[in-house]
N, C-alpha and C positions, 0 to 999 in steps of 0.2 A: 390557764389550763392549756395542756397542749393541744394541737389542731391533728386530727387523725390524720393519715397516711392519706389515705386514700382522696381526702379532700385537699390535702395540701396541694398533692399532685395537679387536682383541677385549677384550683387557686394557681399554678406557676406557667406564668407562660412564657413562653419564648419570643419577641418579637422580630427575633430573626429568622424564624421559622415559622414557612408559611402556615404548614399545617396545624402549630399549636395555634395560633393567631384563630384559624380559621375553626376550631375546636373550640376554643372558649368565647369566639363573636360572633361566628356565623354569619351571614351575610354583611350583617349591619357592620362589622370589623373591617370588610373590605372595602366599604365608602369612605370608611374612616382613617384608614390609613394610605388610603388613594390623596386621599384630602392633604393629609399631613406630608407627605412624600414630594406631592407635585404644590401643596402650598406653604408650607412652612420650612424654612431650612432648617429647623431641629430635625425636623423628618429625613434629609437624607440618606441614611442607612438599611432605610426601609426597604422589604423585599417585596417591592410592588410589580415583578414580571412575574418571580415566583409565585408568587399570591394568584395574582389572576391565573394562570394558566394550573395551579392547585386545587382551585373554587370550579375552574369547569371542570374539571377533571372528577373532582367529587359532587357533582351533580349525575354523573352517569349512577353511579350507585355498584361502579366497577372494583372498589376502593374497600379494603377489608380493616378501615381503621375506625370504624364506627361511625362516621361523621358521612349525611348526606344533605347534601343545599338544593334550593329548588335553580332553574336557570333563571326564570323570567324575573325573578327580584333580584339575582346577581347583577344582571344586565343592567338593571338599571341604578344598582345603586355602584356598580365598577363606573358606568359612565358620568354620574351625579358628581363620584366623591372626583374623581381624573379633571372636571371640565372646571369645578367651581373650587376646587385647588388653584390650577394654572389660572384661574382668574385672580383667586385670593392675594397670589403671590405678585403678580404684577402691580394689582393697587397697594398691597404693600413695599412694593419695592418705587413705585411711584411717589407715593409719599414718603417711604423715610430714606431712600436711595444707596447709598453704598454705606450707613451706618450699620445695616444689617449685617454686612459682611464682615465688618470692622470690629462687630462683636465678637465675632466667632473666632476659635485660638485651633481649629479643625483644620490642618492641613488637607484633605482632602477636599472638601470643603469649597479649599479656598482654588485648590488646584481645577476643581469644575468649572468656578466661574473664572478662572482664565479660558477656558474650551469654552465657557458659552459667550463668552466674549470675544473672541477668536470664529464661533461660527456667524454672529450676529453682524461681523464686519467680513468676511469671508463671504459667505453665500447671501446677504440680504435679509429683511427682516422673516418675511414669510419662510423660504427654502431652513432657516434657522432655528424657528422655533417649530417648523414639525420635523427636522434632525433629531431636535435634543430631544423631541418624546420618547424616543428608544432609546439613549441612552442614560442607564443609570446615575445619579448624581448632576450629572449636565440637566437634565428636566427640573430636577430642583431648585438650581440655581438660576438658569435661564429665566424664567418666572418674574423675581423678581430685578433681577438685570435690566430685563428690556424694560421695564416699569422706569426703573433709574434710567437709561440711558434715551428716555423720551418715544418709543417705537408707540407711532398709531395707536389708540384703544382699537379701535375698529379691523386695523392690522391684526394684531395680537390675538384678537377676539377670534375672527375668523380662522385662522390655522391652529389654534391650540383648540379649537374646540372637532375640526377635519381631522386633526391629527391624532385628538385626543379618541375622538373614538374608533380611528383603525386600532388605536392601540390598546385602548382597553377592549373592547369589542371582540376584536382580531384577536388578541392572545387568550381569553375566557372562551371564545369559542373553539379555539385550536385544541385545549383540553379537552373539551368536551365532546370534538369527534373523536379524536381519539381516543378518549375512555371509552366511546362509544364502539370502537370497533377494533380495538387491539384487546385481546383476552388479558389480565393481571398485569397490565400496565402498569399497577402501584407500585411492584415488583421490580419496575424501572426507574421507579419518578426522577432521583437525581440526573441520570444521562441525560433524562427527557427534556427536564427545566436547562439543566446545562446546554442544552442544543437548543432550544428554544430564545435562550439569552442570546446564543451566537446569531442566530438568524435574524433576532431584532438591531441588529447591530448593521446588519448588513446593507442598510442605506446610507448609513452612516458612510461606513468601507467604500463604497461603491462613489460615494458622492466627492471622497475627498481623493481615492484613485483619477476621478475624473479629471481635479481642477491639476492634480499635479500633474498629466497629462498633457493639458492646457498649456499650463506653465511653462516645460519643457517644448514644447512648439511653439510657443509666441517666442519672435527673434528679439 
C-alpha cells in the first residue's frame, strides 16, 4: 500500500540538515548525533555546529517552521551526547588504534586524521584536543587518534570535557540570544550558521597564525 504524501514527508529526513534532524528528533536527536559526530567516525559528516546553534535558535520560539525545543533539556543533552562521544571515541581508538582508520576508504576522513595528528604533535596533547572541538571532521577523528597514539586518559578527559562544553554550550546558547533578540532571524539562518562556523574556526586561525610566527622568528 502506498504511504500518503504527507507522512512520507515526516518519514524523510535529511541528516545533513539541521533543521530536518531537529524536526523529526527533537531534542533527544541532538545527543544523539553529538554522540555520533564526536564518537564514531561513521558520524563524520554530521552537522553538529549547525545543529547546535539551530536547536537554540528554535527554542526562542522566533522560528516560523513549526518546530519549538525547550533550552534546559537541549543543554543538557548537547553536553551529554559532545562529552561521552569524545570519551567513546578515545577508548575506541584505544583499543582498536589505527584499524579503525584503515577501515575507512573516506578520503576525507582520512585527510582529518592527518590534522589531528599534526595538531596533537604541534601544540601538545591538551592545546590539541580542545582545537579540534571546533573543527569539523578533525573532532571526529582526533577522538579516537589520541586513544591510539597513547595521550593520558586523565589528559584527554580533562580538555575534551572544557572544551566540549564551551562548545556545545557556547554555540546553543549563541542561537538562542540571538533568536532571542533579532526579529525573523529564520529568515537569515544560512548566513548566520555560515558565520557561526567561521568564528568557531577562529582559534583554530589564530593558534596556528601564532606558531608560524614563532617559526619565522626562531633563527
Amino acid at each position: 500500500m502506498a504511504t500518503p504524501p504527507h507522512l512520507a514527508s515526516q518519514l524523510a529526513v535529511n541528516v545533513l540538515d539541521a533543521h530536518s534532524l531537529l524536526a523529526a528528533f527533537g531534542v533527544l536527536g541532538v545527543g544523539v548525533v553529538l554522540f555520533a559526530e564526536t564518537g564514531l567516525l561513521i558520524g563524520f559528516f554530521l552537522p553538529g555546529d549547525s545543529l547546535l546553534f539551530t536547536a537554540g535558535l528554535l527554542c526562542t520560539g522566533s522560528s516560523d517552521r513549526g518546530v519549538h525545543l525547550s533550552l534546559g533539556p537541549l543543554l543538557v543533552a548537547a553536553a551529554v551526547g559532545a562529552l561521552a562521544g569524545s570519551q567513546c571515541g578515545f577508548l575506541l581508538g584505544r583499543k582498536a588504534g589505527g584499524a579503525l582508520l584503515a577501515r575507512s576508504r573516506s578520503a576525507k576522513l582520512h585527510e582529518g586524521a592527518r590534522r589531528a595528528e599534526e595538531l596533537l604533535e604541534r601544540y601538545g596533547h591538551g592545546k590539541a584536543i580542545a582545537l579540534a572541538r571546533f573543527v569539523p571532521v578533525v573532532r571526529t577523528v582526533l577522538n579516537p587518534m589520541a586513544g591510539a597514539l597513547g595521550v593520558p586518559a586523565r589528559t584527554f578527559t580533562l580538555w575534551q570535557v572544557v572544551s566540549g562544553l564551551v562548545w556545545s554550550l557556547g554555540l546553543t546558547l549563541a542561537g538562542y540570544a540571538l533568536g532571542s533578540s533579532i526579529p525573523n532571524i529564520d529568515k537569515y539562518l544560512l548566513p548566520v550558521i555560515a558565520l557561526i562556523v567561521v568564528v568557531s574556526l577562529l582559534p583554530l586561525a589564530v593558534e596556528v597564525l601564532r606558531s608560524r610566527k614563532a617559526a619565522k622568528e626562531t633563527p
